[in-house]
PDB file with one MODEL, atoms N, CA, C and O in Angstrom:
MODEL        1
ATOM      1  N   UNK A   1       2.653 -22.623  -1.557  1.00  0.00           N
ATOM      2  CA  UNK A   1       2.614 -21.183  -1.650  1.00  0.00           C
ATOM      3  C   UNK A   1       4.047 -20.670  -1.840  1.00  0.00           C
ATOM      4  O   UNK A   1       4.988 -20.700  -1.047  1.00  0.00           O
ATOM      5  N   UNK A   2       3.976 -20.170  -3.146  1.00  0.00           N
ATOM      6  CA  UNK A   2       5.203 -19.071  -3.292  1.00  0.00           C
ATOM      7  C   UNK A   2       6.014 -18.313  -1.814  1.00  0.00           C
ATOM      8  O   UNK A   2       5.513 -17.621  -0.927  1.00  0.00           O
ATOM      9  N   UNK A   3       7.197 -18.703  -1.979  1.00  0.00           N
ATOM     10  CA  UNK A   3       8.042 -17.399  -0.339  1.00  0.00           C
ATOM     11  C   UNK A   3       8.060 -15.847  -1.032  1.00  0.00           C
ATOM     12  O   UNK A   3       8.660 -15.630  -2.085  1.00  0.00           O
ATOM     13  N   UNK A   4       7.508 -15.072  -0.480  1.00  0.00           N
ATOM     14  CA  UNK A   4       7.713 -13.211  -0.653  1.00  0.00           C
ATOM     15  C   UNK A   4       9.500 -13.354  -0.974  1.00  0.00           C
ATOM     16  O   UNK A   4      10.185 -14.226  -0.440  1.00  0.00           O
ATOM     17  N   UNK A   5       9.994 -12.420  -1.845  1.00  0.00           N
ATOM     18  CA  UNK A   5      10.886 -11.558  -1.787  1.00  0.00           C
ATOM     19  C   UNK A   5      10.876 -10.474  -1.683  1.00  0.00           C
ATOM     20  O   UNK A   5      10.056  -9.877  -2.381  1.00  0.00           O
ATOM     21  N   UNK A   6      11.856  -9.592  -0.685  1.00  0.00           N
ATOM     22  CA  UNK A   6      12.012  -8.437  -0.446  1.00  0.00           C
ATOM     23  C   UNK A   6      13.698  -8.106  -1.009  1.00  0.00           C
ATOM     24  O   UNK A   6      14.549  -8.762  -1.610  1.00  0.00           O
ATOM     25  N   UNK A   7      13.619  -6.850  -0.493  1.00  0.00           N
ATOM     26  CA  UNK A   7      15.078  -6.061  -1.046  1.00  0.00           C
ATOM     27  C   UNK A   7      15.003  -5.032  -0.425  1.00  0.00           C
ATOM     28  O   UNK A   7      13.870  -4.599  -0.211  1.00  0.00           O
ATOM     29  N   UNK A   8      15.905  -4.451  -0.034  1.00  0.00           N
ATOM     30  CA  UNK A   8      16.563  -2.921   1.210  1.00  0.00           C
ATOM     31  C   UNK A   8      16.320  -2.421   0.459  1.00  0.00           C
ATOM     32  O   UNK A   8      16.810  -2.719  -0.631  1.00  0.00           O
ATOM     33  N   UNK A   9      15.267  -1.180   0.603  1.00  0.00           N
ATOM     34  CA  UNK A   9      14.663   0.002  -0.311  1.00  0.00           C
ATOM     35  C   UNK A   9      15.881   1.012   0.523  1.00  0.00           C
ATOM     36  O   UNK A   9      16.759   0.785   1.355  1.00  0.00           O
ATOM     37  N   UNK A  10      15.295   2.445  -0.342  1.00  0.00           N
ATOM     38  CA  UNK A  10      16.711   3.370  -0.589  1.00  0.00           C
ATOM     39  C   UNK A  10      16.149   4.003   1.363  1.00  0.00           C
ATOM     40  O   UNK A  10      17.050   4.601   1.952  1.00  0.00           O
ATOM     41  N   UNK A  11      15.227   3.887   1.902  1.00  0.00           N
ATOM     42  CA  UNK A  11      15.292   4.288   3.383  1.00  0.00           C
ATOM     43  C   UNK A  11      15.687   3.620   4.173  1.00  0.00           C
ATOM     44  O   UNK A  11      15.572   3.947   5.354  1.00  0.00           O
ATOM     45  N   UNK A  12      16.501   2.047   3.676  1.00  0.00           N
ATOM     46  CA  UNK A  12      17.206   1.344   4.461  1.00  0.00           C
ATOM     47  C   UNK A  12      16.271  -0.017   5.205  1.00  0.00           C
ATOM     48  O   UNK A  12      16.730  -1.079   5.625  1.00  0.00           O
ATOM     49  N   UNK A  13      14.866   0.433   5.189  1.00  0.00           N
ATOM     50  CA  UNK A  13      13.929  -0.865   5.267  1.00  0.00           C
ATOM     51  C   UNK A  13      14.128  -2.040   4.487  1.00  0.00           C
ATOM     52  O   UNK A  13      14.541  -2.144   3.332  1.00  0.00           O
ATOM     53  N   UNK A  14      13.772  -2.898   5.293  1.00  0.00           N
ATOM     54  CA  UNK A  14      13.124  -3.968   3.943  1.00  0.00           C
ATOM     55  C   UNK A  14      11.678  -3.885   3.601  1.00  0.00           C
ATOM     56  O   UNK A  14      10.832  -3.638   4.461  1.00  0.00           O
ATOM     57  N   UNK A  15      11.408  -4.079   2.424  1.00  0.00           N
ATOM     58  CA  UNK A  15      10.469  -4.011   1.332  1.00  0.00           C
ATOM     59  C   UNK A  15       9.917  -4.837   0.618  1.00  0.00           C
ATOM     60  O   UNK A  15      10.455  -4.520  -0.442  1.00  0.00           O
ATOM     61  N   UNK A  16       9.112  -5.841   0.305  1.00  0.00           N
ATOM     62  CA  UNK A  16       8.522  -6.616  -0.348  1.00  0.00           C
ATOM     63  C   UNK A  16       8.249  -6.755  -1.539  1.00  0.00           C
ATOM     64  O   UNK A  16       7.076  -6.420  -1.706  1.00  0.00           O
ATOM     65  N   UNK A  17       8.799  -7.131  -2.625  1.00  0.00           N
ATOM     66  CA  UNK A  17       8.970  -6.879  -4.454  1.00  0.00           C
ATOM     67  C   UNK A  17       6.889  -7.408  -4.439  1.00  0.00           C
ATOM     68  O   UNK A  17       6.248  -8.340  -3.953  1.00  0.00           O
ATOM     69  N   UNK A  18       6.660  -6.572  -4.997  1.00  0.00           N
ATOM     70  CA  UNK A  18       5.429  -6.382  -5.808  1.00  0.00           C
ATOM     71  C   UNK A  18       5.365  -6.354  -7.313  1.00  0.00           C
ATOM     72  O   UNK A  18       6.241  -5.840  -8.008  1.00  0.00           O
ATOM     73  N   UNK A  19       4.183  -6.987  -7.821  1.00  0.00           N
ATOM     74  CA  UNK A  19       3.453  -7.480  -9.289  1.00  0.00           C
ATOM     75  C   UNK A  19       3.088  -5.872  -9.555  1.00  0.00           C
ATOM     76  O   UNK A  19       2.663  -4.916  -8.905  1.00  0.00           O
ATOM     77  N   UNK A  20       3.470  -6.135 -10.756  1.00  0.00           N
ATOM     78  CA  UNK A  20       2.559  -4.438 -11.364  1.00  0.00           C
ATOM     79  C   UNK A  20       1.262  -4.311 -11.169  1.00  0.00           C
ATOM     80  O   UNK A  20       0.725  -3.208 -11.275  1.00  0.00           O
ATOM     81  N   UNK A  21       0.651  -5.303 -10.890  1.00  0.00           N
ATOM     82  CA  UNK A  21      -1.218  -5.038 -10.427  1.00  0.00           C
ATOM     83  C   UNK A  21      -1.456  -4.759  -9.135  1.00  0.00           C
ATOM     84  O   UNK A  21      -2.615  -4.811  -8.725  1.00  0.00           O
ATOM     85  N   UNK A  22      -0.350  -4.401  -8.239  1.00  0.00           N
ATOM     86  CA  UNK A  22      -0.140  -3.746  -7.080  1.00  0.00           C
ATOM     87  C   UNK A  22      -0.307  -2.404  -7.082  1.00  0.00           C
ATOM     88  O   UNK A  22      -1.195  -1.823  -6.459  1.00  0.00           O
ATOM     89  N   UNK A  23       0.916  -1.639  -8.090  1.00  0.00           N
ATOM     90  CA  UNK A  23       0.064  -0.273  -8.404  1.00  0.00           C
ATOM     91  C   UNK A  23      -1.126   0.277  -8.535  1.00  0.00           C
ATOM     92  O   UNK A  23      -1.652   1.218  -7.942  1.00  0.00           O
ATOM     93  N   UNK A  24      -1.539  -0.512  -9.494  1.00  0.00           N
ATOM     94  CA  UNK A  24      -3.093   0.047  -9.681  1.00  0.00           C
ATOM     95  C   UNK A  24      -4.104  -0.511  -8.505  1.00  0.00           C
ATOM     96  O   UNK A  24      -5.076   0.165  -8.168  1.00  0.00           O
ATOM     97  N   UNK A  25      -3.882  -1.488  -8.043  1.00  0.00           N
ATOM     98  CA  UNK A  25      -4.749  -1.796  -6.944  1.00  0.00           C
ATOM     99  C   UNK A  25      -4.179  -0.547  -5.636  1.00  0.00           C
ATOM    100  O   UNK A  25      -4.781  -0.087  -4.666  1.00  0.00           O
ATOM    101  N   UNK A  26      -3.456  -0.422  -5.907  1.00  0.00           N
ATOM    102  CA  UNK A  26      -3.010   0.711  -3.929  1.00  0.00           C
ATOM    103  C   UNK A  26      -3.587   2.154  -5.125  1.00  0.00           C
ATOM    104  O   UNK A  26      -4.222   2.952  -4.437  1.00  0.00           O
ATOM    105  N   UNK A  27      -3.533   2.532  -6.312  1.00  0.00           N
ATOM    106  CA  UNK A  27      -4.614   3.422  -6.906  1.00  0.00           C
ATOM    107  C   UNK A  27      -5.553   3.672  -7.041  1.00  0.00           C
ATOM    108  O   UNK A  27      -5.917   4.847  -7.088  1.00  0.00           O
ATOM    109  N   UNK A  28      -6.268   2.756  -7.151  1.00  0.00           N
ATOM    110  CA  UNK A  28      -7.647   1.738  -6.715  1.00  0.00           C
ATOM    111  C   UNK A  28      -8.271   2.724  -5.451  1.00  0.00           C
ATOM    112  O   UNK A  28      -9.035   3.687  -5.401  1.00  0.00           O
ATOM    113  N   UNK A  29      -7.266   1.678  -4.180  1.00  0.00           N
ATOM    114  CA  UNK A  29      -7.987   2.157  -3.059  1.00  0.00           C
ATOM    115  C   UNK A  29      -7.764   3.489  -2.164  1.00  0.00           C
ATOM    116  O   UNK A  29      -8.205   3.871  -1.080  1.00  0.00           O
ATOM    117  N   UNK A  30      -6.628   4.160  -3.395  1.00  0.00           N
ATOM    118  CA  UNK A  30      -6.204   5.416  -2.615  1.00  0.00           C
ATOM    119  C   UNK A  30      -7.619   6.301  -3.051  1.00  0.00           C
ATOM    120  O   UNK A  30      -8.239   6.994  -2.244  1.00  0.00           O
ATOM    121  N   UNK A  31      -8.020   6.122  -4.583  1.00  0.00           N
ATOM    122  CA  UNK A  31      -9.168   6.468  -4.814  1.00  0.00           C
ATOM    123  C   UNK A  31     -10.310   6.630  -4.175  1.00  0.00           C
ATOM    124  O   UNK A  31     -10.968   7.665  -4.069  1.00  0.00           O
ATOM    125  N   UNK A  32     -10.615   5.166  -3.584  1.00  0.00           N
ATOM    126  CA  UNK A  32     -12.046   4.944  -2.542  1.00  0.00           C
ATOM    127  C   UNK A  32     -11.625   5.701  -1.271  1.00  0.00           C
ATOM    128  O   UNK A  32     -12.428   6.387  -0.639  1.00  0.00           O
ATOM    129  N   UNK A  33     -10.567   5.577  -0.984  1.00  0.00           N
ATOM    130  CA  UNK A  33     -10.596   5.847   0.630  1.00  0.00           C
ATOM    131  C   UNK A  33     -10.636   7.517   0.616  1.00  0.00           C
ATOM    132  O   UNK A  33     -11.368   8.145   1.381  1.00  0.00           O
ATOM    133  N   UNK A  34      -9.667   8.211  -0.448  1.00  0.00           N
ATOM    134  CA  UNK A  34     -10.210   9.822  -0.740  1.00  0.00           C
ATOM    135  C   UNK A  34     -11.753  10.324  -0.608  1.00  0.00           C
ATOM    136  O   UNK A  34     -12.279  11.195   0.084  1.00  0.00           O
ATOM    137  N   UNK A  35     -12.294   9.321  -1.652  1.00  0.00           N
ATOM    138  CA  UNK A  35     -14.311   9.431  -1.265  1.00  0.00           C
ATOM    139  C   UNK A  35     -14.860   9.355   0.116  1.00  0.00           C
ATOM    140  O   UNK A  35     -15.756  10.064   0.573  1.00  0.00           O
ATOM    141  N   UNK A  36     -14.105   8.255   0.818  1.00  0.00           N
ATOM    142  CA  UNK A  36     -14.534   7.318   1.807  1.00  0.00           C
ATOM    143  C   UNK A  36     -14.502   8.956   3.074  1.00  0.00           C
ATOM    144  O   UNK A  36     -15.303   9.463   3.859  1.00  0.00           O
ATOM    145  N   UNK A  37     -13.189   9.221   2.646  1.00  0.00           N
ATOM    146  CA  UNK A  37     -12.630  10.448   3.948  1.00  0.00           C
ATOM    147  C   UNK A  37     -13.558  11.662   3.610  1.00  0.00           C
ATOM    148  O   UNK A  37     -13.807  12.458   4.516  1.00  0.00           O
ATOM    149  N   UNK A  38     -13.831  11.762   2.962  1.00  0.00           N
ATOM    150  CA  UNK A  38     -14.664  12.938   2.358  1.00  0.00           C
ATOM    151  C   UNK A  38     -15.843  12.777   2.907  1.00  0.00           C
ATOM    152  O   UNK A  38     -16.262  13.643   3.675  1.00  0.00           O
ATOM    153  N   UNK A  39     -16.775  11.371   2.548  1.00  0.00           N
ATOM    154  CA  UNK A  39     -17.865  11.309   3.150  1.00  0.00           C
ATOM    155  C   UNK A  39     -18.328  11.161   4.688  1.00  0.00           C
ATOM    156  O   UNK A  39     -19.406  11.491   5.182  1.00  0.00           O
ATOM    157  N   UNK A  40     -17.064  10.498   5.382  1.00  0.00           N
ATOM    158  CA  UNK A  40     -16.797  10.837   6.547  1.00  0.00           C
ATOM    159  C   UNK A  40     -16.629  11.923   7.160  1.00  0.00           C
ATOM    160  O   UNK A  40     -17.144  12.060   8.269  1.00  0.00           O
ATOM    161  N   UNK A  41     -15.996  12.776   6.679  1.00  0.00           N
ATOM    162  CA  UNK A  41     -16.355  14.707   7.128  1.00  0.00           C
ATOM    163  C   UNK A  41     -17.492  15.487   7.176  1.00  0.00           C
ATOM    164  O   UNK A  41     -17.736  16.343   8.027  1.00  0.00           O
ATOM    165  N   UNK A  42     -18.124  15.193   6.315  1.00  0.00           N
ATOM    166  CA  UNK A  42     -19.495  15.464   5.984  1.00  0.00           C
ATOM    167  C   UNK A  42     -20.375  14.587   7.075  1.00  0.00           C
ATOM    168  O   UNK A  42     -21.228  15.112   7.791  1.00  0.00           O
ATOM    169  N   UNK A  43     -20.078  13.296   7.102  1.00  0.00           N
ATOM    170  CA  UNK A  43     -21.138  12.864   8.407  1.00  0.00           C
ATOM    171  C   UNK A  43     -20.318  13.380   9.831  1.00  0.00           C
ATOM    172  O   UNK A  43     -20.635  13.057  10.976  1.00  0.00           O
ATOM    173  N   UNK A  44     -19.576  13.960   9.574  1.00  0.00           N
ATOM    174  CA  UNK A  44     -18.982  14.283  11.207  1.00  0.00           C
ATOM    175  C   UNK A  44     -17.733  13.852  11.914  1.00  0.00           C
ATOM    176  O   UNK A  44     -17.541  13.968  13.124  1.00  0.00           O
ATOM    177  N   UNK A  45     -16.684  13.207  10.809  1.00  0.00           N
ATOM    178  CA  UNK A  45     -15.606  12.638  11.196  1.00  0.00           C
ATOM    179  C   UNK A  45     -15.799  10.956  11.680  1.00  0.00           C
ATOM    180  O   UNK A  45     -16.841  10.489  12.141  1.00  0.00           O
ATOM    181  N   UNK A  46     -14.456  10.164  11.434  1.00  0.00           N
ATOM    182  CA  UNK A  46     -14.472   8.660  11.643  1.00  0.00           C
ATOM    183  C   UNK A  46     -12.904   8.436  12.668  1.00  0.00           C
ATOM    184  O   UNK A  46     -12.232   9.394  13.050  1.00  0.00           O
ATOM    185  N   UNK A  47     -12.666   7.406  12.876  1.00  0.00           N
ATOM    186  CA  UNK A  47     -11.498   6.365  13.699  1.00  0.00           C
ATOM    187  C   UNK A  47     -11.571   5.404  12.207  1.00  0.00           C
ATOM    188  O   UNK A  47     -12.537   5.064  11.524  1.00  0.00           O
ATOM    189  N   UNK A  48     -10.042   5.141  12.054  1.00  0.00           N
ATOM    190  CA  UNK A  48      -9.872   3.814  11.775  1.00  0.00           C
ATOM    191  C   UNK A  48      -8.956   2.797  12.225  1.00  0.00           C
ATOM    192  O   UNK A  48      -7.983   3.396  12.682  1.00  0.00           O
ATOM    193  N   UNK A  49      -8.809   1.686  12.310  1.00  0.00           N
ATOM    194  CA  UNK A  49      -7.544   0.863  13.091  1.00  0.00           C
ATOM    195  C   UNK A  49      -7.616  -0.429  12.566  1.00  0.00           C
ATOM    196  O   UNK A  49      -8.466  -1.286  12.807  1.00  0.00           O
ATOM    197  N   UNK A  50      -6.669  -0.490  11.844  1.00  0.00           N
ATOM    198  CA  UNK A  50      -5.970  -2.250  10.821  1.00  0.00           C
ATOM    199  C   UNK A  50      -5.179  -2.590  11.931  1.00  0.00           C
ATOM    200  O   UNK A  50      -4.299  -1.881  12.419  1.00  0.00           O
ATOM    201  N   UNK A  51      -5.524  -3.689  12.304  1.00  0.00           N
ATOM    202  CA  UNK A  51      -4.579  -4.450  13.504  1.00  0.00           C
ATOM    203  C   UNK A  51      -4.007  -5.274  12.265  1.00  0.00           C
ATOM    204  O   UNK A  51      -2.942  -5.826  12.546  1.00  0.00           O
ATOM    205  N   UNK A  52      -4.435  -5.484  11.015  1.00  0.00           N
ATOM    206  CA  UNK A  52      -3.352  -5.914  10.244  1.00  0.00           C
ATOM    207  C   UNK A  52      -2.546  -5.844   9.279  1.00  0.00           C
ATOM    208  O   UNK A  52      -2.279  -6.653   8.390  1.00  0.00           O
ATOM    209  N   UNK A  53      -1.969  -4.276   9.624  1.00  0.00           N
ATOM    210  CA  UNK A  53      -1.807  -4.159   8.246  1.00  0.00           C
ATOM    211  C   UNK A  53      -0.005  -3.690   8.585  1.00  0.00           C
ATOM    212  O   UNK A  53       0.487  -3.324   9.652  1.00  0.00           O
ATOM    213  N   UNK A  54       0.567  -3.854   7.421  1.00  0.00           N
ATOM    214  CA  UNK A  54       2.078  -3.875   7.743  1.00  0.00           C
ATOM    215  C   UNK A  54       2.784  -2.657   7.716  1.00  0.00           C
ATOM    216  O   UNK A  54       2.323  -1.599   8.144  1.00  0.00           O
ATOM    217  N   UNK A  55       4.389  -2.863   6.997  1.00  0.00           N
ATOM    218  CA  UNK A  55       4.796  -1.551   6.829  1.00  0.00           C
ATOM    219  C   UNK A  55       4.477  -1.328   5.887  1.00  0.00           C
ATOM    220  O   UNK A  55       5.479  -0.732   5.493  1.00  0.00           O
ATOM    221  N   UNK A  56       3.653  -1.308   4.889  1.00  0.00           N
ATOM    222  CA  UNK A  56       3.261  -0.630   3.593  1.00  0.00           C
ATOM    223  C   UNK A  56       4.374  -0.673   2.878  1.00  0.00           C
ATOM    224  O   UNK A  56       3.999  -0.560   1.711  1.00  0.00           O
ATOM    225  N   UNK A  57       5.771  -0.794   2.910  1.00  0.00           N
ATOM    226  CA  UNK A  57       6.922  -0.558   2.177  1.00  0.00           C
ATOM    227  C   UNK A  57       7.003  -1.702   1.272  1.00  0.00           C
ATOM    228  O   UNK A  57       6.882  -2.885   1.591  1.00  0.00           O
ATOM    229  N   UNK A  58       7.196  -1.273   0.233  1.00  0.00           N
ATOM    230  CA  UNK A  58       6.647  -2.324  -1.644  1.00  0.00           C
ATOM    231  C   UNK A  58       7.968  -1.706  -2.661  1.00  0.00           C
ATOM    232  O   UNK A  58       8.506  -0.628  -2.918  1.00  0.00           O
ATOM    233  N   UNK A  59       8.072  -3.081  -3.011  1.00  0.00           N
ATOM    234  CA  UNK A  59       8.882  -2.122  -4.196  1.00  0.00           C
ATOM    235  C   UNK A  59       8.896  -2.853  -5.611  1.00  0.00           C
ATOM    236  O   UNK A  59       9.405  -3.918  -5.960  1.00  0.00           O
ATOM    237  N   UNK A  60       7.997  -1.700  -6.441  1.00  0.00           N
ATOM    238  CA  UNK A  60       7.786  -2.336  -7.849  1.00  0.00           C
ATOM    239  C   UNK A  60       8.767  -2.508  -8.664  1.00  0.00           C
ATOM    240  O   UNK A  60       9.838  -1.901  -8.656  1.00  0.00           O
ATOM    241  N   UNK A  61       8.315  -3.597  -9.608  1.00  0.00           N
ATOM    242  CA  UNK A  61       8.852  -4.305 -11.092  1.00  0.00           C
ATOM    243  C   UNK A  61      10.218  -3.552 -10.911  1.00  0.00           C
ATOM    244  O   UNK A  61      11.317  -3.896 -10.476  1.00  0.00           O
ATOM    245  N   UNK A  62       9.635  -2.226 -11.489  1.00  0.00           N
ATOM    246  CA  UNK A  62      10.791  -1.012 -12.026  1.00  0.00           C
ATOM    247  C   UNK A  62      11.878  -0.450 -11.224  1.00  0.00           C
ATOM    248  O   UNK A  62      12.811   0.190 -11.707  1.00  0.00           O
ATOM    249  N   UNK A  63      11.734  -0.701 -10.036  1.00  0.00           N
ATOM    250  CA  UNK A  63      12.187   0.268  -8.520  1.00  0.00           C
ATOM    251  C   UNK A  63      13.539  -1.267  -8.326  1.00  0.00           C
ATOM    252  O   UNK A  63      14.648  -1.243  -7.792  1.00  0.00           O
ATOM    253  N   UNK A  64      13.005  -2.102  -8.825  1.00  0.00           N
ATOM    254  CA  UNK A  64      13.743  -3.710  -8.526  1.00  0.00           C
ATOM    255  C   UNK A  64      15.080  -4.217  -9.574  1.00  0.00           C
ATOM    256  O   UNK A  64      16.180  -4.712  -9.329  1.00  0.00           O
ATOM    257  N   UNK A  65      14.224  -3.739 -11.118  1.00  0.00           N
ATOM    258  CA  UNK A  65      15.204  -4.103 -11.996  1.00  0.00           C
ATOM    259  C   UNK A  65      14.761  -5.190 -12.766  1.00  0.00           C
ATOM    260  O   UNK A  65      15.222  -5.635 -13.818  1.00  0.00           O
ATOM    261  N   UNK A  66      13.448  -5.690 -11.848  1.00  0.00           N
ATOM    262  CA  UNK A  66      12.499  -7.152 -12.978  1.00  0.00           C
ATOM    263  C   UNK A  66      11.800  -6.503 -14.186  1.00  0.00           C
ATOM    264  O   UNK A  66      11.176  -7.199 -14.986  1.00  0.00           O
TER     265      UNK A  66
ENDMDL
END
C-alpha cells in the first residue's frame, strides 16, 4: 500500500494531497447529505456521529502544484 502525502495547508494544518476524483466524490456526498438533512427535518430532526472520520483537511492536484 502506497504511504499518504500531506503538505501544511495555508491554516497551518497538515493536509493530505488528494486525486481529482476526490472533488467530485466530497460533491457527490455534499449532494446526498443536503437531501439526506432535508428529509430528516421533515421526519422531525436526526443525531449523527463518525467515530471515524478525520480532519477533513485535503488538498487538491491544483492547491499542491501536481
Amino acid at each position: 500500500m502506497a504511504r499518504a502525502t500531506s503538505h501544511k495547508a495555508a491554516d497551518g494544518y497538515r493536509a493530505r494531497d488528494a486525486a481529482a476524483w476526490t472533488e467530485e466524490k466530497l460533491m457527490i456526498l455534499d449532494a446526498y447529505l443536503k437531501a439526506f438533512a432535508k428529509a430528516c427535518a421533515k421526519a422531525g430532526g436526526w443525531y449523527g456521529l463518525d467515530l471515524f472520520a478525520g480532519t477533513g483537511a485535503k488538498l487538491l492536484g491544483a492547491q499542491t502544484g501536481r
